[in-house]
C-alpha atoms as a printed R data frame, in Angstrom:
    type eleno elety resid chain resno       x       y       z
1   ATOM     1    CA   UNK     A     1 -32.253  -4.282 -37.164
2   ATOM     2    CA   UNK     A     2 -31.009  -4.507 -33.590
3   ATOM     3    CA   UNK     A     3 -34.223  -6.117 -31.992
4   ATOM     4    CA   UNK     A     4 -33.193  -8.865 -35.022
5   ATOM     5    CA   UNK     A     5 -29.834  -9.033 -33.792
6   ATOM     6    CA   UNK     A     6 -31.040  -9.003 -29.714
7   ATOM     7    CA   UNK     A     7 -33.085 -12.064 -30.874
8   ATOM     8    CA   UNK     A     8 -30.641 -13.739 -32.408
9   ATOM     9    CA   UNK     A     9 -28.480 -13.485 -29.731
10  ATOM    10    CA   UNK     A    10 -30.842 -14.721 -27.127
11  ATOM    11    CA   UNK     A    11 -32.230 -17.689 -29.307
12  ATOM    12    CA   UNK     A    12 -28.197 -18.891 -29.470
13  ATOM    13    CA   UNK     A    13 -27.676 -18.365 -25.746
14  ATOM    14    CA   UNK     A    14 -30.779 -20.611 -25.248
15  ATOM    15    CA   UNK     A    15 -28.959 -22.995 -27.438
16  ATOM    16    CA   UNK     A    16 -25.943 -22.819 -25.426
17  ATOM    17    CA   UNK     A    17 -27.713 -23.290 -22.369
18  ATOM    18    CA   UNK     A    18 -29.414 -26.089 -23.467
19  ATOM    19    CA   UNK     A    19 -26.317 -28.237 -25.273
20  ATOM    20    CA   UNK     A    20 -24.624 -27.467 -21.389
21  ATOM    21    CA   UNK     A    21 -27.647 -29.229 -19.565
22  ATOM    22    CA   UNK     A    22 -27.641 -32.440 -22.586
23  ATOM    23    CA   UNK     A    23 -23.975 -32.706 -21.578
24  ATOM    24    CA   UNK     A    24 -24.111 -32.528 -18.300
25  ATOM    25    CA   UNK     A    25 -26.693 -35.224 -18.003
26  ATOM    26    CA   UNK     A    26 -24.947 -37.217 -20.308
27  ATOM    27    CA   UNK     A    27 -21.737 -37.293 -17.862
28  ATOM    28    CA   UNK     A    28 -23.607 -38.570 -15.416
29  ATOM    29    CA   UNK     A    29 -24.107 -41.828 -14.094
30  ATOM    30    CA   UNK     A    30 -26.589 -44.031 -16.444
31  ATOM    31    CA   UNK     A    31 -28.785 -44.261 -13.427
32  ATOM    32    CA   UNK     A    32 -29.373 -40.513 -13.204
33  ATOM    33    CA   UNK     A    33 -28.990 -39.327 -16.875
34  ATOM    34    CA   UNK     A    34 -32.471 -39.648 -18.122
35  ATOM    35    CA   UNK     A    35 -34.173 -38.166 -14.867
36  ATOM    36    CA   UNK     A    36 -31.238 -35.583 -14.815
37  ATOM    37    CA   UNK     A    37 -32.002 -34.406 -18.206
38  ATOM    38    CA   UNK     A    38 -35.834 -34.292 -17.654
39  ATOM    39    CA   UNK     A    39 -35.684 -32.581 -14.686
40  ATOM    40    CA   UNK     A    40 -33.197 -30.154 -15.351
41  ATOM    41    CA   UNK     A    41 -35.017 -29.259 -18.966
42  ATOM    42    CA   UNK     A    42 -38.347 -28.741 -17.327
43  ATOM    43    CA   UNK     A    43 -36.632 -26.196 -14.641
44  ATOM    44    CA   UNK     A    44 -34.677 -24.460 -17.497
45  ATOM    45    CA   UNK     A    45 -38.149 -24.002 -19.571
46  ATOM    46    CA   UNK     A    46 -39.784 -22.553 -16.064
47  ATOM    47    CA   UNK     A    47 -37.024 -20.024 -16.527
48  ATOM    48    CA   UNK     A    48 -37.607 -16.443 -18.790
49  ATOM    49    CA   UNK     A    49 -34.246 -14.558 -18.677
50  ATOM    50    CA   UNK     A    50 -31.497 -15.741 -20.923
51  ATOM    51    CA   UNK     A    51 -28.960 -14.876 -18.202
52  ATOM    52    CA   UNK     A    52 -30.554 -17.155 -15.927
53  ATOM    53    CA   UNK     A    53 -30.997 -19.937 -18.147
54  ATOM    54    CA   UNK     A    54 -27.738 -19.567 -19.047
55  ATOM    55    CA   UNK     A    55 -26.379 -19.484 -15.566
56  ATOM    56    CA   UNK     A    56 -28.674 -22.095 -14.301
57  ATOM    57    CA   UNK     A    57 -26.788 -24.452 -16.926
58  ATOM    58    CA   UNK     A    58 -23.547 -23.872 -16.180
59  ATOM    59    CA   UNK     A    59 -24.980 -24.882 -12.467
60  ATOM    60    CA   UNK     A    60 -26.002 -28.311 -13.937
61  ATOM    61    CA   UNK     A    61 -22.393 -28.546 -15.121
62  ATOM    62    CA   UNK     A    62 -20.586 -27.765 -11.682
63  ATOM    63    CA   UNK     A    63 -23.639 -30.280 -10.119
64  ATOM    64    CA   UNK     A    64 -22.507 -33.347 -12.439
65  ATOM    65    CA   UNK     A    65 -18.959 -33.013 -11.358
66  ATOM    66    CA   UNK     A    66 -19.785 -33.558  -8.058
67  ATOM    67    CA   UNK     A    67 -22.358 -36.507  -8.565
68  ATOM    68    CA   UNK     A    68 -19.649 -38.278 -10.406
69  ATOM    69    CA   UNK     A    69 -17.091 -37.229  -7.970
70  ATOM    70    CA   UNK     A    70 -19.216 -38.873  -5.244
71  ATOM    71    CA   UNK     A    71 -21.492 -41.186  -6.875
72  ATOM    72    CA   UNK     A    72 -19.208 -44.183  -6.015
73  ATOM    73    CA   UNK     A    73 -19.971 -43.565  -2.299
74  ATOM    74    CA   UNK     A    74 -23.172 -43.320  -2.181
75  ATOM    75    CA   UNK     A    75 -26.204 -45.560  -2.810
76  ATOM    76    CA   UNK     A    76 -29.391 -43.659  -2.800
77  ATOM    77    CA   UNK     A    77 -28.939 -40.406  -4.931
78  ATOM    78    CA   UNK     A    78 -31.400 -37.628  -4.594
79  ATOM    79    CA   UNK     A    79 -31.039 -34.739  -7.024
80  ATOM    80    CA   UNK     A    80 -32.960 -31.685  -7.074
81  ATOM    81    CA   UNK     A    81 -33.468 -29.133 -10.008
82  ATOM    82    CA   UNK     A    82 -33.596 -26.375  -7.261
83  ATOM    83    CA   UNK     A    83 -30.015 -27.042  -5.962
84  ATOM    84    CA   UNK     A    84 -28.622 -27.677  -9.242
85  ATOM    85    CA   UNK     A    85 -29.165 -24.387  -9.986
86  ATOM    86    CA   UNK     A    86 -27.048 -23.031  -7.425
87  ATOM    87    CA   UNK     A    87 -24.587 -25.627  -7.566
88  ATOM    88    CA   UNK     A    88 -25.237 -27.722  -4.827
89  ATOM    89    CA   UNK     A    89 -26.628 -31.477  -4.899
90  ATOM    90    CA   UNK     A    90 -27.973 -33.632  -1.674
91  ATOM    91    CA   UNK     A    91 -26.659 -37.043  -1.767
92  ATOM    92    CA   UNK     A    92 -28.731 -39.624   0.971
93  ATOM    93    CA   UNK     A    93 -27.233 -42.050   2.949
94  ATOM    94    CA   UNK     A    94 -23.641 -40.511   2.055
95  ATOM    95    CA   UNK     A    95 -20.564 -42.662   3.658
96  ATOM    96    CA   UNK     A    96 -19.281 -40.116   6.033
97  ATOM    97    CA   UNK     A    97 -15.728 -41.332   6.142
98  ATOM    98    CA   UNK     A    98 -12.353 -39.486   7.113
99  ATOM    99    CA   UNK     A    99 -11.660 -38.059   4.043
100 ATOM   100    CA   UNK     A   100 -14.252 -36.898   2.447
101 ATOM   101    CA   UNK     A   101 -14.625 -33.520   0.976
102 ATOM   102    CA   UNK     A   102 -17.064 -32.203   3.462
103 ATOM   103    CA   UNK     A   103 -14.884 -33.027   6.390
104 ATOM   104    CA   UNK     A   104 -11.491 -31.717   4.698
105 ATOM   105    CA   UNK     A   105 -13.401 -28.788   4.153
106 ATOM   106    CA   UNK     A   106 -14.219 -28.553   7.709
107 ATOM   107    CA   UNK     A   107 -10.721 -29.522   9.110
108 ATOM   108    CA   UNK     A   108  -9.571 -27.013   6.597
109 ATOM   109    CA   UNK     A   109 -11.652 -24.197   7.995
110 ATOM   110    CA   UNK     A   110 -11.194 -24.830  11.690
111 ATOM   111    CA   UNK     A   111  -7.084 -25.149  11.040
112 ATOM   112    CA   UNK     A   112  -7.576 -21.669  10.026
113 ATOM   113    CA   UNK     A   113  -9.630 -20.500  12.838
114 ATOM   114    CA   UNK     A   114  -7.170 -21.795  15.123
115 ATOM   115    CA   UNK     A   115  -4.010 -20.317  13.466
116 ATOM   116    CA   UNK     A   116  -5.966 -16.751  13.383
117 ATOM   117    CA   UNK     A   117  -6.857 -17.120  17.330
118 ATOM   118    CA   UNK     A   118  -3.242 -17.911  17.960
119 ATOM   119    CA   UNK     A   119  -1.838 -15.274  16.096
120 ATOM   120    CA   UNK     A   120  -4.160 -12.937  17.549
121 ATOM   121    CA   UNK     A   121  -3.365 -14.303  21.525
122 ATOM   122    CA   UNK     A   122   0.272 -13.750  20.415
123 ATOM   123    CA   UNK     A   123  -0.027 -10.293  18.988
124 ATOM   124    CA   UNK     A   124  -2.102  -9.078  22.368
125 ATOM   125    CA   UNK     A   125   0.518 -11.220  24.739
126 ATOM   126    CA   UNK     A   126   3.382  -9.104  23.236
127 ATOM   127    CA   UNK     A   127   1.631  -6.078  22.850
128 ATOM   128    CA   UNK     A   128   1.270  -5.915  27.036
129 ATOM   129    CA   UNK     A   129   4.397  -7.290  27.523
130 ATOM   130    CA   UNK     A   130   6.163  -4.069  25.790
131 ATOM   131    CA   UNK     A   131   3.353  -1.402  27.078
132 ATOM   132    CA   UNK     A   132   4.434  -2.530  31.075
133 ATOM   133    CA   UNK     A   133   7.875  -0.880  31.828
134 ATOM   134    CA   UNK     A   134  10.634  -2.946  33.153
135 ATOM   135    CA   UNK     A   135  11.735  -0.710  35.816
136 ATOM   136    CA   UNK     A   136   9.313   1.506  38.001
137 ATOM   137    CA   UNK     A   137  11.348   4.347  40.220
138 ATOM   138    CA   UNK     A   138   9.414   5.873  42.365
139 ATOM   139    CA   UNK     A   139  11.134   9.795  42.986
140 ATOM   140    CA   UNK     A   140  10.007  12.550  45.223
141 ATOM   141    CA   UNK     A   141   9.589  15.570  43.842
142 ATOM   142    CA   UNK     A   142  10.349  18.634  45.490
143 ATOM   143    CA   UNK     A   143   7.420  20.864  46.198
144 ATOM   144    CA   UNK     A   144   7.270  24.418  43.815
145 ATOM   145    CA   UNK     A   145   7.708  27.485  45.642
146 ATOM   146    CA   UNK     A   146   5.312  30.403  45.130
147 ATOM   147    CA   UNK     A   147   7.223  33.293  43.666
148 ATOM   148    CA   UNK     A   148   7.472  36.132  45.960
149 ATOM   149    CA   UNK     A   149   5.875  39.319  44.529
150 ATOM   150    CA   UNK     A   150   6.918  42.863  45.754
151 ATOM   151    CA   UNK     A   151   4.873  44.409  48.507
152 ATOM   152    CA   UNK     A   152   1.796  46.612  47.491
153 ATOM   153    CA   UNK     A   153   2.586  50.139  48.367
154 ATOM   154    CA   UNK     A   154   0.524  51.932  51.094
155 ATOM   155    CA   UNK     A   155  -3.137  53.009  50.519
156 ATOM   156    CA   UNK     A   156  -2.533  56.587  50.525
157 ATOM   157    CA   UNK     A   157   0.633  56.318  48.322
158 ATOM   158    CA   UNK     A   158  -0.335  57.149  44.529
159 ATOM   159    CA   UNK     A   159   2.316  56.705  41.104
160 ATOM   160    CA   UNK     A   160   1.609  60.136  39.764
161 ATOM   161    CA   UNK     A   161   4.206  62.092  37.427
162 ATOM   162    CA   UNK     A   162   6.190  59.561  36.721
163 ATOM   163    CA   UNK     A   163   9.095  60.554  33.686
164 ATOM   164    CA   UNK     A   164  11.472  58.685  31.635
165 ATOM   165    CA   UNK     A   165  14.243  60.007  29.981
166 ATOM   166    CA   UNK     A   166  15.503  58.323  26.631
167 ATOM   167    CA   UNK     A   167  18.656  59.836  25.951
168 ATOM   168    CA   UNK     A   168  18.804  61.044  22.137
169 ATOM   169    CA   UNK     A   169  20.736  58.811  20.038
170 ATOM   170    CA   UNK     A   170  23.807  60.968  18.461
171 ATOM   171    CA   UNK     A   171  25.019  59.730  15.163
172 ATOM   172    CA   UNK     A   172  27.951  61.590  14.273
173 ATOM   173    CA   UNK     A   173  28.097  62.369  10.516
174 ATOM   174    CA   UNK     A   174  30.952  62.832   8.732
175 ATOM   175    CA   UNK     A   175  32.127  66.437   7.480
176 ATOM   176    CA   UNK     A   176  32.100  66.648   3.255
177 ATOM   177    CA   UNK     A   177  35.939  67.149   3.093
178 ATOM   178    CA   UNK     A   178  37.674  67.950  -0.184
179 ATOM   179    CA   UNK     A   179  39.989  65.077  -1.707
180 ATOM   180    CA   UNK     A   180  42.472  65.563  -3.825
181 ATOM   181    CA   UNK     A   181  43.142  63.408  -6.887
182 ATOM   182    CA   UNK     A   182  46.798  62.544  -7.129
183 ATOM   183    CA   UNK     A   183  48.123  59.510  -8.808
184 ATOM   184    CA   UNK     A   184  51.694  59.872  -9.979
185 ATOM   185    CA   UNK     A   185  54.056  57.251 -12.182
186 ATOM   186    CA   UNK     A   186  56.701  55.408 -10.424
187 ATOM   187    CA   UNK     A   187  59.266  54.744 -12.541
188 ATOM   188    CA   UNK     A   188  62.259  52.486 -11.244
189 ATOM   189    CA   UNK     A   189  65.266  52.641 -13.042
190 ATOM   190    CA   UNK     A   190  66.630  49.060 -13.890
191 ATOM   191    CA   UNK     A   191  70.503  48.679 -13.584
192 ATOM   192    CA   UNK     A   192  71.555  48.042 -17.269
193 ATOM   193    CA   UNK     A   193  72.572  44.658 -18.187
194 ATOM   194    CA   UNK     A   194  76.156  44.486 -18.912
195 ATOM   195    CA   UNK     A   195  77.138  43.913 -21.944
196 ATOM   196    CA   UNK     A   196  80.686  42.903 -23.014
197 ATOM   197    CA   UNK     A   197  81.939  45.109 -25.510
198 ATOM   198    CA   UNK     A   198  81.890  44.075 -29.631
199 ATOM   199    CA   UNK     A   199  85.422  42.790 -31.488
200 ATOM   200    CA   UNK     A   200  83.409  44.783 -34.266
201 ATOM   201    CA   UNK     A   201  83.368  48.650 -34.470
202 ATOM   202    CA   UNK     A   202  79.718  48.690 -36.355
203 ATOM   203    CA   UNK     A   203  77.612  50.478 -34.081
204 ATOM   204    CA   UNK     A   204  75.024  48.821 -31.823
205 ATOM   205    CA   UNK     A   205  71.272  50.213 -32.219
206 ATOM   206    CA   UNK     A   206  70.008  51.534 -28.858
207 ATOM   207    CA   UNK     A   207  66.117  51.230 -28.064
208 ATOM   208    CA   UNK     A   208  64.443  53.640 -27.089
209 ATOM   209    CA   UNK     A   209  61.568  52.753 -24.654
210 ATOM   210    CA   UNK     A   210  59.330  55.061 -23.038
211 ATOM   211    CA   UNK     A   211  57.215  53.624 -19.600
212 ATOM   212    CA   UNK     A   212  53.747  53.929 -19.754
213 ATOM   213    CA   UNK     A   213  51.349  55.407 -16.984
214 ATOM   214    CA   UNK     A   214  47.614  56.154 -17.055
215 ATOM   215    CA   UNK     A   215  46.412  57.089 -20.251
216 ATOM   216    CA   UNK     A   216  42.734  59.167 -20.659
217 ATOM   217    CA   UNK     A   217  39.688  58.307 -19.077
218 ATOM   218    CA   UNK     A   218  41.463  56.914 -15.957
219 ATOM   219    CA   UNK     A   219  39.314  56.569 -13.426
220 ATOM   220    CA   UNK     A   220  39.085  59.455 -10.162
221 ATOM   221    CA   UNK     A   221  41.071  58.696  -7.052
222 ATOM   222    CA   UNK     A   222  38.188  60.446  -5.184
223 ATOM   223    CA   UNK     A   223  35.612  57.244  -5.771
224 ATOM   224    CA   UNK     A   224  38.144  55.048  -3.866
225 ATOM   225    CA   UNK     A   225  39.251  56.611  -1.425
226 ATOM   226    CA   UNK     A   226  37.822  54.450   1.445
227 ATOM   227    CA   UNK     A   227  34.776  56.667   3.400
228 ATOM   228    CA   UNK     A   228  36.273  55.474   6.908
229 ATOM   229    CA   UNK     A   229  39.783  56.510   6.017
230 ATOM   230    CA   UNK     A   230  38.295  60.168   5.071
231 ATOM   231    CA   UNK     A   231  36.621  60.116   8.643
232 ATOM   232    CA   UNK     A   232  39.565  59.089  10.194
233 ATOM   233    CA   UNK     A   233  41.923  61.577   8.234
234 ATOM   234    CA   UNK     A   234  43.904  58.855   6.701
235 ATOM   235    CA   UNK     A   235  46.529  59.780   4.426
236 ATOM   236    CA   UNK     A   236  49.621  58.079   2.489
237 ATOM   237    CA   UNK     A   237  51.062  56.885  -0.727
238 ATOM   238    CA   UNK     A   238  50.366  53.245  -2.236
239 ATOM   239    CA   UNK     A   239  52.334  51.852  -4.967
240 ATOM   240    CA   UNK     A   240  51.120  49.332  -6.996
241 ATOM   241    CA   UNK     A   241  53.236  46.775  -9.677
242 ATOM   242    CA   UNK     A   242  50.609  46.553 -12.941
243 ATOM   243    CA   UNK     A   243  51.046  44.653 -15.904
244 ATOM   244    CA   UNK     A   244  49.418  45.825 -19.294
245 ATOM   245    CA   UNK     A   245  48.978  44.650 -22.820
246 ATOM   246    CA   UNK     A   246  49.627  47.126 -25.957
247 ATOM   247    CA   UNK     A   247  46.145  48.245 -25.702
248 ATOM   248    CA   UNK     A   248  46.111  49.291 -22.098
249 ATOM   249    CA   UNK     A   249  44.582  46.058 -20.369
250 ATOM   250    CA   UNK     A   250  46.264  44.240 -17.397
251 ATOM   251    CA   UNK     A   251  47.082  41.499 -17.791
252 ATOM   252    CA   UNK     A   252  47.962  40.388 -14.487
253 ATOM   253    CA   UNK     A   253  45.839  41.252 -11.094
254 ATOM   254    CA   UNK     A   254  47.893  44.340  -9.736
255 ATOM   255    CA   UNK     A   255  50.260  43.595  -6.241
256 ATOM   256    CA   UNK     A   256  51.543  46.000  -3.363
257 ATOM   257    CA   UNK     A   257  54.760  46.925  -3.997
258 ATOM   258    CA   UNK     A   258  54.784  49.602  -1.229
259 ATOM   259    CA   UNK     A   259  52.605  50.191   1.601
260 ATOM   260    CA   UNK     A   260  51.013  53.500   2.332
261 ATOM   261    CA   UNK     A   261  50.746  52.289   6.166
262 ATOM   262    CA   UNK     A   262  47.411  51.721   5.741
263 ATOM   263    CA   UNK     A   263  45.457  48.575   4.912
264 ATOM   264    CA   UNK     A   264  42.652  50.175   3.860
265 ATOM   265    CA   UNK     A   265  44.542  52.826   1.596
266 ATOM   266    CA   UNK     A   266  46.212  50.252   0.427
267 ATOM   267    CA   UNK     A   267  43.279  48.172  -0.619
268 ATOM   268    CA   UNK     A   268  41.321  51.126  -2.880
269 ATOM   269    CA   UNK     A   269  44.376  51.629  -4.199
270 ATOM   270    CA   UNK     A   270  44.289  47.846  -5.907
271 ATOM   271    CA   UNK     A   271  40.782  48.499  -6.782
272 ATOM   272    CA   UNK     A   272  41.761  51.674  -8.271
273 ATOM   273    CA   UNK     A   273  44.599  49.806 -10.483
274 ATOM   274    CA   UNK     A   274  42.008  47.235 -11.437
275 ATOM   275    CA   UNK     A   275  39.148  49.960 -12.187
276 ATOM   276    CA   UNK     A   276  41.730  51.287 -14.678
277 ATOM   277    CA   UNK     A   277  41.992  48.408 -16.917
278 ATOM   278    CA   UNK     A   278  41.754  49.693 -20.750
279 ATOM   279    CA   UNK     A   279  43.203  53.255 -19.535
280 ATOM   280    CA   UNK     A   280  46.276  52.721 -19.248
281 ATOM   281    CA   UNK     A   281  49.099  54.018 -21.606
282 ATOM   282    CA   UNK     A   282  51.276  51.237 -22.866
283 ATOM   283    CA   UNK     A   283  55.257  51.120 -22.691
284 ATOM   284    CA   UNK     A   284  56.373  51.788 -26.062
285 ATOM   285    CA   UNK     A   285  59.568  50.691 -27.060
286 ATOM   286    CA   UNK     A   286  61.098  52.183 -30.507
287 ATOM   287    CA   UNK     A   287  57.511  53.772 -30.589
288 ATOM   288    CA   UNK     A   288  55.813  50.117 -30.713
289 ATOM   289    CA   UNK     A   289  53.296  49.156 -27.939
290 ATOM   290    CA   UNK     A   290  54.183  46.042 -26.045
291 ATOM   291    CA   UNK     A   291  53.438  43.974 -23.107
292 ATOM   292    CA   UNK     A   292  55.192  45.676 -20.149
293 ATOM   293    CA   UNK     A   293  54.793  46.011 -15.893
294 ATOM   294    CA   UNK     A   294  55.767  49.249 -14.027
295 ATOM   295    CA   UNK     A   295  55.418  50.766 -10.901
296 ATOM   296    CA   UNK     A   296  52.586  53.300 -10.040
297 ATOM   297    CA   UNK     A   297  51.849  55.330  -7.131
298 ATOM   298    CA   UNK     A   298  48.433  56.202  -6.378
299 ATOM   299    CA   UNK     A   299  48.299  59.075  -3.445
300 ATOM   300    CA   UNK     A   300  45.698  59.543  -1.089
301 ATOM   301    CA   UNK     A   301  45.758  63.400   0.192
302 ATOM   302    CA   UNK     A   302  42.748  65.289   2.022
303 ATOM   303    CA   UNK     A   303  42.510  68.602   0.646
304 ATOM   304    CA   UNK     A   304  43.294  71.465   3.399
């Protein structure tokens, strides 16, 4: 089945090839149609390959243009079946005039020549011009001095027992001293508002309110008390505003009220305020939990 269709295939190609060659020599001039044809259907039958018969056609084509293109100038025509092939045709006693194709084609080519030699005489012109410096300085350099080495030491001298002493490096570690946990409540007694007295006699209710402090798991002034403090037997009293919710969270970032002296007291103290956040007792007022802010004084005391 597919050598059927491969000669199928190559019997239309032939066909093609041959209704391009009856074509072509029917486009050209009456003069040169007959012999065209003739000649051109003998070379195509010389020919075994489909592809060539096919391209030696479409050569025939390309050949008539140009006999008809320059048929008018010419008297003697002289075609060949060999240069039709490749695409090329001799014409004889041709009138060589200014513009015909030939010499445009050769104008055309040598314009281009010339415009590549220019650009290339330009290119190399500016090329030097920018590898020469403007400016040559000539400067004197000043001649490099050996570098003195120290004298040899005398033949009957020898380096023998020589010692170097690296002092030991003394790190001084501090002692484990005991630290005693002490953080006390505050509590600042607000002036009472005043309070003009009733035109009634009922009695006025009175609430009680109880300040809150730190409540159970609060954490151990020990873990903040700051390591170079210890070594440098730093001692003192911070006191801290903090403000809580009912359940014992701040609810504000705890301030200095007080300075211990010391800014480094001072500062474990605030972490120790903000380390206690959810152990704190809330102020109560009429036994109720609320939102409150108190004083509270967090020591820091080496134990003796």
């Amino acid at each position: 089945m597919s050598r059927r269709n491969e000669r199928s295939t190559q019997s239309e190609l032939s066909g093609v090839a041959q209704w391009l060659i009856h074509h072509a020599a029917r486009r050209a001039p009456e003069s040169l149609s007959s012999r065209l044809e003739e000649e051109w259907f003998a070379d195509l039958a010389s020919r075994s390959s489909t592809l060539s018969r096919l391209r030696f056609a479409v050569g025939c084509c390309w050949a008539t243009m140009v006999i008809v293109g320059d048929y008018p100038r010419s008297r003697v025509p002289v075609a060949s079946s060999a240069a039709a092939a490749r695409g090329f045709i001799t014409l004889a006693d041709r009138n060589l005039g200014y513009f015909s194709l030939r010499s445009g084609t050769l104008f055309l080519v040598a314009g281009l020549h010339a415009a590549l030699f220019y650009g290339l005489i330009t290119s190399l012109s500016h090329t030097r011009g920018l590898a020469i410096p403007p400016n040559l300085q000539n400067q004197v350099l000043n001649p490099v001095l050996p570098e003195k080495l120290p004298p040899p030491p005398p033949p009957g001298m020898e380096m023998k027992g020589w010692v170097i002493d690296v002092q030991k490096l003394v790190v001084d570690v501090p002692p484990n001293v005991d630290i005693e946990n002490d953080v006390t409540q505050v509590v600042e007694k607000s002036p009472e508002p005043y309070s003009p007295p009733l035109a009634s006699e009922a009695p006025t209710h009175i609430v009680k309110q109880v300040a809150g402090g730190p409540g159970a798991g609060f954490p151990d002034t020990a873990d903040f008390y700051p390591s170079l403090s210890v070594h440098l037997g730093e001692e003192g009293l911070s006191t801290v505003r903090v403000c809580v919710d009912p359940t014992g969270r701040l609810i504000a970032d705890p301030t200095t009220v007080k300075s211990s002296g010391s800014a480094r007291l001072d500062e474990g103290a605030l972490k120790l305020a903000r380390a206690g956040s959810g152990h704190y007792r809330a102020t109560t007022e009429d036994g109720h939990p609320v939102n409150s802010c108190y004083p509270l004084g967090i020591r820091f005391q080496l134990k003796n």
